[in-house]
C-alpha positions in Angstrom: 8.0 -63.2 65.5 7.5 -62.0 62.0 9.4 -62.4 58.8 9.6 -60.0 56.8 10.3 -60.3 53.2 11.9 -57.1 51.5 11.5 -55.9 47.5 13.8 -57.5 45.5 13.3 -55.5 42.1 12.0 -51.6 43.2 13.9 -49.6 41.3 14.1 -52.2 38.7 10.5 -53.5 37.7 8.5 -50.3 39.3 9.4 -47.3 40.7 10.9 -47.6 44.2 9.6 -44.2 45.3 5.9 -44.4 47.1 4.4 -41.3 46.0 6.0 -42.6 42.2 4.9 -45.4 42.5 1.4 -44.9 43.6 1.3 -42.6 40.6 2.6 -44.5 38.1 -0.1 -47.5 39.0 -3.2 -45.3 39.5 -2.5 -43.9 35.9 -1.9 -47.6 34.1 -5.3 -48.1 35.7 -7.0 -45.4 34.8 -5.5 -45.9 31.3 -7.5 -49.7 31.1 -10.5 -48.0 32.9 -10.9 -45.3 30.1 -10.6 -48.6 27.6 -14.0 -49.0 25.4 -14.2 -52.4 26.7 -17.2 -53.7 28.6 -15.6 -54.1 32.0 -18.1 -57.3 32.3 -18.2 -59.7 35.8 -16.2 -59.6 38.7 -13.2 -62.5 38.0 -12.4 -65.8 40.2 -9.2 -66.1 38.8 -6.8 -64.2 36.7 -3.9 -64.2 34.5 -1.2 -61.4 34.7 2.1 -60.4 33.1 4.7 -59.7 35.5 7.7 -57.7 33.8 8.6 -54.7 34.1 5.9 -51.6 34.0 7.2 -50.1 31.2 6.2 -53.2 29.4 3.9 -55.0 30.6 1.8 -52.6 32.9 -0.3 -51.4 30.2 -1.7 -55.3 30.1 -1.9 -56.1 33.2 -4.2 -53.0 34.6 -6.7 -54.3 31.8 -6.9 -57.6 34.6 -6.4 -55.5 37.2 -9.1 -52.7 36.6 -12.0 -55.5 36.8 -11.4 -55.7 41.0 -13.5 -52.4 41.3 -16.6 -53.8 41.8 -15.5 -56.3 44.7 -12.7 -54.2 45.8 -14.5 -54.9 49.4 -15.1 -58.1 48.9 -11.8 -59.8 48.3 -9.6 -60.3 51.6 -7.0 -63.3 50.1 -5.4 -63.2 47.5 -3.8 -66.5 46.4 -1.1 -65.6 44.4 1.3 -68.3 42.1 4.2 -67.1 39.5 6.9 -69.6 37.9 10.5 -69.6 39.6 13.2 -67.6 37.9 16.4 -68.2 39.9 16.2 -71.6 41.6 15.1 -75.1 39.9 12.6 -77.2 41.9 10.2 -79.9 42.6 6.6 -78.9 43.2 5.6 -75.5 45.0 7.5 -73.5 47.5 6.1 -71.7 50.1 7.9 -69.3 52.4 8.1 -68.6 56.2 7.7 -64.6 55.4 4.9 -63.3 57.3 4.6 -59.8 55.5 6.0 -58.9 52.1 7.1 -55.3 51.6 6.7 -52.9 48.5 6.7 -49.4 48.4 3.3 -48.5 48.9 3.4 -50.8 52.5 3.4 -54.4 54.1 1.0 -57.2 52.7 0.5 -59.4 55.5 0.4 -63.3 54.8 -2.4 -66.0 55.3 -0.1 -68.1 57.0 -3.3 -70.3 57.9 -3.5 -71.5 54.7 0.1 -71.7 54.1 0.2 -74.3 57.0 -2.8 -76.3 55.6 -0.7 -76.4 52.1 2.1 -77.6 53.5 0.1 -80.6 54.2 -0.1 -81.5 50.3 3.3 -83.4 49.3 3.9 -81.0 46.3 4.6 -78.1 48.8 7.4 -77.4 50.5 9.1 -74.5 52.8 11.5 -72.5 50.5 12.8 -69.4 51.4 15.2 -69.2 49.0 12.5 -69.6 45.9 11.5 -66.6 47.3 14.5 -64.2 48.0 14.8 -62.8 44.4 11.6 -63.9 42.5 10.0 -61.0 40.9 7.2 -63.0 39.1 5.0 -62.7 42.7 6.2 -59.3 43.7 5.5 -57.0 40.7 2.1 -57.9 41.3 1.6 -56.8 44.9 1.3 -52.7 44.6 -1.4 -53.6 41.8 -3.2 -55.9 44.1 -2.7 -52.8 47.1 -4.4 -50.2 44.7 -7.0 -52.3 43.7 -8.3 -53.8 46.5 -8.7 -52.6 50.4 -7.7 -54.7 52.9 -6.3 -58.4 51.6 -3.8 -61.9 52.9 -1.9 -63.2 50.0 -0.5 -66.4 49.9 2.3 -66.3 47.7 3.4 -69.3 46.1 6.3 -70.3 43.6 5.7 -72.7 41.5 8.8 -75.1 40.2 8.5 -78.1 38.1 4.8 -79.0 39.2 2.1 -80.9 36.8 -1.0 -79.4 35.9 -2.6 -81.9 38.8 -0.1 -81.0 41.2 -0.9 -77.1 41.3 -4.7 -77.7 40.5 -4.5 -79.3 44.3 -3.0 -76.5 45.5 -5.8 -73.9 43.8 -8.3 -76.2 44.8 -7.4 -76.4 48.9 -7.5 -72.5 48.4 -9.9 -72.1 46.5 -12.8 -70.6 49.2 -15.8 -68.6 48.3 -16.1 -65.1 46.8 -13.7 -63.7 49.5 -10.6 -65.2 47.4 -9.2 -64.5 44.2 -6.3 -66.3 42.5 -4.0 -64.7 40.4 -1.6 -66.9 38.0 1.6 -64.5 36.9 3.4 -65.3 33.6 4.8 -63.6 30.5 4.0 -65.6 27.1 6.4 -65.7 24.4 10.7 -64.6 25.0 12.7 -63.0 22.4 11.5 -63.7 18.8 10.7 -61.1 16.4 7.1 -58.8 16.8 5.9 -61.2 13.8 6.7 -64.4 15.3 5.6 -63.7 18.7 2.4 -62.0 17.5 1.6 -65.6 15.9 3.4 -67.6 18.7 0.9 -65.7 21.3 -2.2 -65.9 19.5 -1.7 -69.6 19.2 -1.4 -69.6 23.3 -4.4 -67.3 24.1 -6.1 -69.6 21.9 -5.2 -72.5 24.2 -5.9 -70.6 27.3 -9.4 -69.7 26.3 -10.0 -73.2 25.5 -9.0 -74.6 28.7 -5.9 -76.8 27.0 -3.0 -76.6 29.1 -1.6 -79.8 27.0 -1.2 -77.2 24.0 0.8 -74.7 26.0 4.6 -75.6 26.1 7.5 -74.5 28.0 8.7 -71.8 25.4 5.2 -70.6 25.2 4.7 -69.0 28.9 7.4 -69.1 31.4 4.2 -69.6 33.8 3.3 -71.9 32.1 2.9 -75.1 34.9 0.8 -72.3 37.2 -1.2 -72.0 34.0 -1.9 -75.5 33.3 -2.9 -75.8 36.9 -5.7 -73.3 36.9 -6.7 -74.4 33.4 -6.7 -77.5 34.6 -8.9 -76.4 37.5 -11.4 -74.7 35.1 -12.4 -77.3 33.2 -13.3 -79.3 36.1 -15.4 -76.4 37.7 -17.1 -75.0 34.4 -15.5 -72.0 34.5 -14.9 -69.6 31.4 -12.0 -67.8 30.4 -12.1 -64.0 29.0 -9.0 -62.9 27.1 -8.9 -59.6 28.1 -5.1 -57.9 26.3 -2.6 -59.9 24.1 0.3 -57.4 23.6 3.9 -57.7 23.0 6.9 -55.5 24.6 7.0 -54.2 20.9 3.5 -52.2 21.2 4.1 -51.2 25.1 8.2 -50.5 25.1 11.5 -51.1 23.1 12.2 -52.2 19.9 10.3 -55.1 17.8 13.2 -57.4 17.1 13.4 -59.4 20.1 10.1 -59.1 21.8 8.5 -60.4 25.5 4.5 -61.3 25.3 2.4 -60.2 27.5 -1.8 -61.5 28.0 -4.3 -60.8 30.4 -7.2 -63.2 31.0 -10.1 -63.7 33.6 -11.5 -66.4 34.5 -16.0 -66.2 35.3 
C-alpha cells in the first residue's frame, strides 16, 4: 500500500495554489533563462538553496534552468538536504512511497531506497521527514523542469563527508540520475559579512574542500562535503553558477540568509 507523504510548508515556502504555483516557478525560470549567462553542459550534480521563493528562488532557477537540455533524459532524482527539526546519526530514509506538492505526486525509487538501507549510515526515519522543508521546496522545481522522474529523498543528520559520499556513490548510475544537494550558506549576519563569509565558501566549493566549509557556513553543509567529497575522487568540476544573499532577493540587509547555486560537469 502506498505512503503518502503530504507538503509540510505550501503556503509557507511556495505558493500552495497549483495554477500559483505553476506560475510563480515558470517565471523564476524564465527569469535565469533570460540571464546573459552561457547556459554551458548539462549537470551531474547540483547545489540548491532551499528557502523560501521569495528569497532564494531567484538562485535556485539559475541551477534549475540548465535541466532543459536533458529534461528527457533524467528519470531519478537523488535528492539530499540537512535535517532541521530532528538531530541524528547518519541518513534517514523514509517509507513514503509518493511525496505530494501542489503541482502533483512524485513517486519514490523505493528500489534504491532498499539497496541504501543496506549501508550502515542509513536508516528508516519517518519522522526526519514529517516537517523537513530542505527536500520539499525543491520538488515543484524538479516537476517543471524535467518530465517524468523517481526521487529518492534523503535527510542527512550528522553524517561525515565519507559517510554520504557512499550513499551518492551507490546511487550514483549513469546519465539517467541527477543528484541534487539542498543547503542555504551563511544565517543572520549583516549583507557585508555574509557577502565575505559566502564568497569564502563558494570558494571552497569550487575547489572541492569540504575540510574548509564549517557548520556556520552552510546548514547543508555534511551533504556538501559528501558530494565534494565525491568529486574529487571522480574528476569532476564544479561551476558556481549565483552567490546571492536574502538582502539582493528579499527583506532587509541587517540580518541576512545566503543563498549559492553550483553544478557539478
Amino acid at each position: 500500500m502506498a505512503t503518502l507523504r503530504e507538503p509540510a510548508v505550501a503556503g509557507l515556502f511556495y505558493p500552495a495554489d497549483r495554477d500559483e504555483l505553476h506560475d510563480a516557478v515558470t517565471a523564476l525560470l524564465g527569469t535565469a533563462m533570460d540571464s546573459p549567462r552561457d547556459a554551458g553542459p548539462p549537470p551531474k550534480a547540483l547545489i540548491v538553496p532551499h528557502a523560501g521563493y521569495v528569497y532564494s528562488g531567484p538562485v535556485a532557477a539559475t541551477a534549475y534552468r540548465l535541466l532543459g537540455p536533458v529534461r528527457e533524459r533524467i528519470r531519478r532524482v537523488v535528492l539530499l538536504g540537512p535535517a532541521h527539526r530532528v538531530a541524528f546519526p547518519g541518513l534517514a530514509a523514509t517509507r513514503a512511497t509518493r511525496f505530494r506538492t501542489p503541482l502533483g505526486d512524485v513517486p519514490v525509487d523505493t528500489e534504491t531506497v532498499t539497496a541504501l538501507l543496506e549501508l550502515p549510515q542509513v536508516r528508516l526515519l519517518d519522522e526526519a521527514h514529517a516537517m523537513e522543508h530542505s527536500l520539499e521546496v525543491h520538488l515543484p522545481f524538479l516537476q517543471e523542469a524535467l518530465a517524468e522522474f523517481e526521487v529518492v529523498p534523503l535527510v542527512v543528520g550528522d553524517a561525515s563527508p565519507e559517510e554520504v559520499g557512499a550513499v551518492l556513490e551507490k546511487s550514483w548510475g549513469g546519465d539517467e540520475t541527477l543528484i541534487v544537494i539542498s543547503s542555504d550558506l551563511s544565517h543572520y549576519h549583516d549583507y557585508d559579512t555574509a557577502r565575505r563569509l559566502d564568497a569564502a565558501t563558494s570558494a571552497a566549493i569550487a575547489d572541492l574542500a569540504p575540510e574548509r566549509i564549517a557548520y556556520d557556513h552552510a546548514c547543508g553543509r555534511n551533504p556538501i562535503n559528501g558530494l565534494l567529497h565525491v568529486a574529487r575522487t571522480r574528476g569532476l568540476a564544479c561551476e558556481t553558477l549565483d552567490v546571492r544573499n536574502s538582502g539582493d532577493t528579499a527583506g532587509s540587509r541587517d540580518h541576512v540568509v545566503g543563498y549559492g547555486a553550483y553544478a557539478f560537469h
